[in-house]
Z-matrix of the N, CA and C atoms (Angstrom, degrees):
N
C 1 1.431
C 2 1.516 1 108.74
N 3 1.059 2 114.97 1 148.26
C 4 1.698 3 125.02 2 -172.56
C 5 1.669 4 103.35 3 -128.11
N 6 1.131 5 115.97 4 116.51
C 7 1.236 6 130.24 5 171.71
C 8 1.989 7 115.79 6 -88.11
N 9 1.077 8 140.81 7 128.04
C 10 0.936 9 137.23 8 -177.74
C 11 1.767 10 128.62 9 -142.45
N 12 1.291 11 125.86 10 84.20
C 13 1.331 12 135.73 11 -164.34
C 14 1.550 13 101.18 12 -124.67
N 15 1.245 14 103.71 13 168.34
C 16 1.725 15 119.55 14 -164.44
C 17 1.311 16 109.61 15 -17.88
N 18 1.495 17 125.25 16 60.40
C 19 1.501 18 122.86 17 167.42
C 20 1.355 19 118.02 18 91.49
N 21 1.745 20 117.74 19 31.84
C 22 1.392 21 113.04 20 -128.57
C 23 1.513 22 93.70 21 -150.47
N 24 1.609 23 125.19 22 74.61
C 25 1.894 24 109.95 23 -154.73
C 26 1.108 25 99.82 24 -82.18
N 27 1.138 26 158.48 25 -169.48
C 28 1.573 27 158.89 26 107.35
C 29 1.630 28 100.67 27 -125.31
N 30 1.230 29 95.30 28 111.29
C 31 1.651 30 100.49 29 157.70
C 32 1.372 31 120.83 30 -122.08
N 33 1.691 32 86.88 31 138.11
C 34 1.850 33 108.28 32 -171.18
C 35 1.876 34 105.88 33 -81.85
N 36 1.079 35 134.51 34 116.31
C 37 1.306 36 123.22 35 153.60
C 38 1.429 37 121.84 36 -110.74
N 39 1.299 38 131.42 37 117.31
C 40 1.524 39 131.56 38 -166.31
C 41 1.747 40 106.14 39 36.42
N 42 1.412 41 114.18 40 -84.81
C 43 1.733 42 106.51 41 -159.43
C 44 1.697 43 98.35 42 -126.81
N 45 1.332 44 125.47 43 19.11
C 46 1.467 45 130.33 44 172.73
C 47 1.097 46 106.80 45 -132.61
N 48 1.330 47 100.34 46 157.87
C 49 1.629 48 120.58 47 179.62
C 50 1.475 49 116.10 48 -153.30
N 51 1.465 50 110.26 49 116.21
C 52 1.012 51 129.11 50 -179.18
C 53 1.592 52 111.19 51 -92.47
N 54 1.553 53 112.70 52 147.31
C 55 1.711 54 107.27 53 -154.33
C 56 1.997 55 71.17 54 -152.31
N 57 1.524 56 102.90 55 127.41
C 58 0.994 57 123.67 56 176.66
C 59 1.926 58 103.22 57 -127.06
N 60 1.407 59 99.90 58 141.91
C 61 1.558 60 113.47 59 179.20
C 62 1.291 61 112.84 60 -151.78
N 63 1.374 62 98.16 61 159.92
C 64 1.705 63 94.65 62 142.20
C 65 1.076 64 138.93 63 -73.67
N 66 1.493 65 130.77 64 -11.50
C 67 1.372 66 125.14 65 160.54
C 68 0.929 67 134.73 66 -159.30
N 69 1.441 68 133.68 67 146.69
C 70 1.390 69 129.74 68 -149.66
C 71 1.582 70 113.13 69 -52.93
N 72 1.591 71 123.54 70 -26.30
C 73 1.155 72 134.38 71 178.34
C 74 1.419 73 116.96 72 -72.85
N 75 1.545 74 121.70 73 -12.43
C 76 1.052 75 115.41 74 -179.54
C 77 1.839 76 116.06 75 -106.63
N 78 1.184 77 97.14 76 -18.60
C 79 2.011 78 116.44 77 158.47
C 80 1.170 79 102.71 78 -67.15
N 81 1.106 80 123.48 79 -65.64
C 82 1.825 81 117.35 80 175.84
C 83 1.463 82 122.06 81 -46.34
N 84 1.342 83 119.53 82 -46.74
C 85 1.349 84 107.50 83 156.62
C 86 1.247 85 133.24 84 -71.72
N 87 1.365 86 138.28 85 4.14
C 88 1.059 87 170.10 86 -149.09
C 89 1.822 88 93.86 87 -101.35
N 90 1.459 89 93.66 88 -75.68
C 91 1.483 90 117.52 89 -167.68
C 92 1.738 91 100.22 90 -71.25
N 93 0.851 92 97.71 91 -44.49
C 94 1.977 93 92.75 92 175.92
C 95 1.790 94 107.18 93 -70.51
N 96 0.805 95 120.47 94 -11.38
C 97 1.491 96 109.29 95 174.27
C 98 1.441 97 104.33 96 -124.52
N 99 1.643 98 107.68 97 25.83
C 100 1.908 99 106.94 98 145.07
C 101 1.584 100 104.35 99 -121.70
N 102 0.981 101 115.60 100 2.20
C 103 1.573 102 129.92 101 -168.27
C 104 1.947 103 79.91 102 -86.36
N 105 1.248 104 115.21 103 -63.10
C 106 1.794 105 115.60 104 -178.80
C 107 1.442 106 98.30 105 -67.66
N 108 0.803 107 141.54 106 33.31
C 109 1.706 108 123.71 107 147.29
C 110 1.529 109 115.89 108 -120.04
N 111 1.405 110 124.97 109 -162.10
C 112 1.213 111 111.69 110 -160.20
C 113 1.901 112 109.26 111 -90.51
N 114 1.035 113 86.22 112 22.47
C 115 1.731 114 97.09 113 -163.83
C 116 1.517 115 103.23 114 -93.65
N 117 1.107 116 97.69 115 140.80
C 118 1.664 117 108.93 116 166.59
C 119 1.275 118 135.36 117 -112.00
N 120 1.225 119 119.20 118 76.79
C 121 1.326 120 136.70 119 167.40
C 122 1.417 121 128.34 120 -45.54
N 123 1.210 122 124.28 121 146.10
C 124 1.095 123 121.76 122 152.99
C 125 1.569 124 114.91 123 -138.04
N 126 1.640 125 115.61 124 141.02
C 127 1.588 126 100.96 125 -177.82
C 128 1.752 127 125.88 126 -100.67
N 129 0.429 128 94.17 127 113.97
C 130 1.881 129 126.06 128 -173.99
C 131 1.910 130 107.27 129 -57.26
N 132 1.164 131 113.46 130 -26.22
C 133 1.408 132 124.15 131 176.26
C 134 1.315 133 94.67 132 63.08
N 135 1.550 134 118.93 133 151.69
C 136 0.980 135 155.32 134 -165.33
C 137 1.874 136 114.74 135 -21.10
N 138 1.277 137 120.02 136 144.20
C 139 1.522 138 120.51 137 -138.35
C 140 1.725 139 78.59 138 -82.28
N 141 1.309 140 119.30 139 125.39
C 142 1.601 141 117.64 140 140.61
C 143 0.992 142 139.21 141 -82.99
N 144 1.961 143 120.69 142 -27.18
C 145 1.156 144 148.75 143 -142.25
C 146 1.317 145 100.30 144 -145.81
N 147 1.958 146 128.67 145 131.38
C 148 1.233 147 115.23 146 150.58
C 149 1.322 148 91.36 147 -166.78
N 150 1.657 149 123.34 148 123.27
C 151 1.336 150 143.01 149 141.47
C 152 1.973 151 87.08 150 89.04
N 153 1.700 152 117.38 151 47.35
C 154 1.081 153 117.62 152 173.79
C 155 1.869 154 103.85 153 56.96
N 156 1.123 155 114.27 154 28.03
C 157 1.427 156 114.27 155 154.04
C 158 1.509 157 112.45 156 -126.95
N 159 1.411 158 92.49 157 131.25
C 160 2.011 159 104.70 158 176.57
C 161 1.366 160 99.63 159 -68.83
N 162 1.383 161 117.69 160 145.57
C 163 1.760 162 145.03 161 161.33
C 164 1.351 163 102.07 162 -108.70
N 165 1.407 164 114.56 163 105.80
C 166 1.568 165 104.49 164 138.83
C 167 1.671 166 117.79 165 -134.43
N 168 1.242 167 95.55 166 149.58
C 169 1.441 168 102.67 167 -177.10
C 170 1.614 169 115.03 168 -131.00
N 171 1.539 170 99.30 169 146.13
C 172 1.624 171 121.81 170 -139.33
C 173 2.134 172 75.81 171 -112.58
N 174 1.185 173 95.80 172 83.69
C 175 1.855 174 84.14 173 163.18
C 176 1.511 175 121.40 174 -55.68
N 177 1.663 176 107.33 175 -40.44
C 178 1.617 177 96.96 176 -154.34
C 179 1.862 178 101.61 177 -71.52
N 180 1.538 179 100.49 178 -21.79
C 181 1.802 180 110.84 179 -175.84
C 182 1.425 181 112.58 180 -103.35
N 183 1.837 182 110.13 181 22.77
C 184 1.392 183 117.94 182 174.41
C 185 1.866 184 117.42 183 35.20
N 186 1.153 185 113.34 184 47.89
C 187 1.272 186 149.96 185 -149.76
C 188 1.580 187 112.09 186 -119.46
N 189 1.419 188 117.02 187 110.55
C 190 1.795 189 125.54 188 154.81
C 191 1.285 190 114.96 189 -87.29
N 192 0.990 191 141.74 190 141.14
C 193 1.573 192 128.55 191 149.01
C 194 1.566 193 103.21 192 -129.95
N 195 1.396 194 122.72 193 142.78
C 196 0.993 195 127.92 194 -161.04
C 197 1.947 196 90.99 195 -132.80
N 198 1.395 197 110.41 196 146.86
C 199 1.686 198 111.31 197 -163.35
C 200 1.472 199 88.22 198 -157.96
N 201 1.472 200 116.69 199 102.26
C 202 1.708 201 129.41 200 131.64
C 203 0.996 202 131.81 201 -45.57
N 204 1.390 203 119.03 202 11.30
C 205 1.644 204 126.54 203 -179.98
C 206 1.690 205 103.79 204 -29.30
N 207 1.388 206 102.88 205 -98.41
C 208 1.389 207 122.07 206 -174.21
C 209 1.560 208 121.33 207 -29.62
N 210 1.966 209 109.46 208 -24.39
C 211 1.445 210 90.13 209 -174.39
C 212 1.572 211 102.62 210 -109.15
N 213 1.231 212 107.47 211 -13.09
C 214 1.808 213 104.33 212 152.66
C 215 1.496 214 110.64 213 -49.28
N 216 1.346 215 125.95 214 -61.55
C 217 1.513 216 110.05 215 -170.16
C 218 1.297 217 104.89 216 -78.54
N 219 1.389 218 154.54 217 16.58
C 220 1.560 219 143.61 218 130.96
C 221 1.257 220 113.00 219 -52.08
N 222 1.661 221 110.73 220 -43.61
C 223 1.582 222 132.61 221 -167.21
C 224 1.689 223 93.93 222 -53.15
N 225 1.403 224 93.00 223 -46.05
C 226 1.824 225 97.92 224 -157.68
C 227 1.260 226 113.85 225 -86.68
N 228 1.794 227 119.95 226 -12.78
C 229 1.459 228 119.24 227 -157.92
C 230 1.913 229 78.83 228 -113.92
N 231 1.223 230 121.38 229 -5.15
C 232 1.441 231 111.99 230 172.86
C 233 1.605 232 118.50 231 -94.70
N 234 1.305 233 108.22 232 -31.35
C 235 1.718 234 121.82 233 178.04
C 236 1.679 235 116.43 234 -97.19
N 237 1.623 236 91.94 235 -32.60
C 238 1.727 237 75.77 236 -174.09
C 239 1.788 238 91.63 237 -140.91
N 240 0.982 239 151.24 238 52.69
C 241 1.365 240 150.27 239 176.08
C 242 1.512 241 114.87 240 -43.60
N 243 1.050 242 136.34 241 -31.51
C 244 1.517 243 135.28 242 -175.43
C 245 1.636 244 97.75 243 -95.39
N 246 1.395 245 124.69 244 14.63
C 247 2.008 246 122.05 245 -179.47
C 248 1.330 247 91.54 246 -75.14
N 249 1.040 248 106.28 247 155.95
C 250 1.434 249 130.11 248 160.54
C 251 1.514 250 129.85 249 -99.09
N 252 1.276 251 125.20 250 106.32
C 253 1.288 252 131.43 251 177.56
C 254 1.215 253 144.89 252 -48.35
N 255 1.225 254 154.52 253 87.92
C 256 1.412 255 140.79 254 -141.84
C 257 1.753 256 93.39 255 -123.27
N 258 1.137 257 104.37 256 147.38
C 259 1.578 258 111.34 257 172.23
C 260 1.474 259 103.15 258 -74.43
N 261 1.501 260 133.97 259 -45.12
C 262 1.186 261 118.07 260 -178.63
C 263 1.450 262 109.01 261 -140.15
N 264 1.645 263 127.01 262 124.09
C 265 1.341 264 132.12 263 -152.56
C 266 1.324 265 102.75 264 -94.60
N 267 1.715 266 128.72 265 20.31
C 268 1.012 267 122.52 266 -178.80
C 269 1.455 268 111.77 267 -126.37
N 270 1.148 269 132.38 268 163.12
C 271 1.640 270 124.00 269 -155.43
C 272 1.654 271 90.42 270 -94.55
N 273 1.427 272 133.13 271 121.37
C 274 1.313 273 126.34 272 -174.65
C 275 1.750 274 108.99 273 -55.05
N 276 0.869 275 105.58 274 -27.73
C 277 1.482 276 114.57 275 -177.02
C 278 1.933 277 122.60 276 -53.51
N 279 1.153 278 95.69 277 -43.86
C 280 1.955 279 132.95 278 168.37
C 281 1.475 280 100.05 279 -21.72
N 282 1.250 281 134.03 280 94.96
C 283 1.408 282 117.36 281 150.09
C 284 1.667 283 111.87 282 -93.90
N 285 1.792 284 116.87 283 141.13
C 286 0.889 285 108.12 284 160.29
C 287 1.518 286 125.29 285 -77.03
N 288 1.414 287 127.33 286 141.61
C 289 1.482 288 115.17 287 -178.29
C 290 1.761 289 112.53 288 -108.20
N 291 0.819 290 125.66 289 149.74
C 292 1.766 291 128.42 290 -169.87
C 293 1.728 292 99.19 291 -87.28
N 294 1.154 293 107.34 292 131.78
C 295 1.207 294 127.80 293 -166.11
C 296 2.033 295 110.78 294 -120.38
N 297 1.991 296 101.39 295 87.13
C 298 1.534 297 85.11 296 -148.02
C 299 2.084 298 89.13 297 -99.89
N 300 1.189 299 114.17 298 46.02
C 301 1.416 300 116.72 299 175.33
C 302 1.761 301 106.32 300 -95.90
N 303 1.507 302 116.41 301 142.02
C 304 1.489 303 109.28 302 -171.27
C 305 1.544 304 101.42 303 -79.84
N 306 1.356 305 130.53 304 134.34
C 307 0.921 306 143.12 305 123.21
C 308 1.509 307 105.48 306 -7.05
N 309 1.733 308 100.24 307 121.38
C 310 1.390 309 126.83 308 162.31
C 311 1.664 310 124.80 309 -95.51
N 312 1.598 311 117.13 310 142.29
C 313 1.605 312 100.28 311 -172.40
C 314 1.124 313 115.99 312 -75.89
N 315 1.701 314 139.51 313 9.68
C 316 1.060 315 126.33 314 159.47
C 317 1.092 316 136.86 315 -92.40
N 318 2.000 317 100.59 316 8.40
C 319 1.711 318 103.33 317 -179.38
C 320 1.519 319 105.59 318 -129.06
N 321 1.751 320 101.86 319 9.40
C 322 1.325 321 110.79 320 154.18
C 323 1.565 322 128.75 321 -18.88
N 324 1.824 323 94.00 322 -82.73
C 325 1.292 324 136.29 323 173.51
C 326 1.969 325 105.98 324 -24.33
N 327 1.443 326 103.00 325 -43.56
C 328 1.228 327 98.28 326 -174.02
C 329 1.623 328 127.38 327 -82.13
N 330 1.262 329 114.00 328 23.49
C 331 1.199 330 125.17 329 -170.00
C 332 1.918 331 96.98 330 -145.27
């Protein structure tokens, strides 16, 4: 569930809750007035992990990066486990060449 008020997200997933703001002063009050209810929290500091996708965030370059690493290689060790991995699937050698003739509508179709 995703909660969303004056700029203010909190989303519930099963037993976490993520509380997004504009500022650290306003998460903290956030968390102190669930800290007074009957709930028992604990804070975990800043999200690394969610739904098998990595979070990291680059403050000084105001920066998210978000990385499916881990559930691509389930993807791959569940569909194709015996593939073989290559760092780069293209022959280093490969130049692309620029192709400045117009496109015809019958070879459209093939793209």
């Amino acid at each position: 569930m995703i909660y969303i008020k004056n700029n203010i997200v909190i989303e519930i997933h099963i037993n976490n809750i993520f509380i997004i703001a504009k500022t650290k002063a306003i998460i903290k009050d956030i968390k102190v007035n669930l800290t007074q209810t009957e709930l028992e929290i604990s804070d975990l500091g800043p999200i690394k992990l969610f739904l098998d996708i990595n979070i990291f965030r680059n403050r000084v370059e105001r920066s998210i990066t978000l990385l499916q690493k881990s559930y691509i290689k389930k993807i791959i060790n569940k569909f194709a486990p015996n593939i073989k991995l290559v760092a780069n699937p293209y022959q280093m050698e490969y130049r692309f060449e620029p192709n400045f003739e117009k496109a015809i509508p019958e070879d459209i179709h093939l793209y």
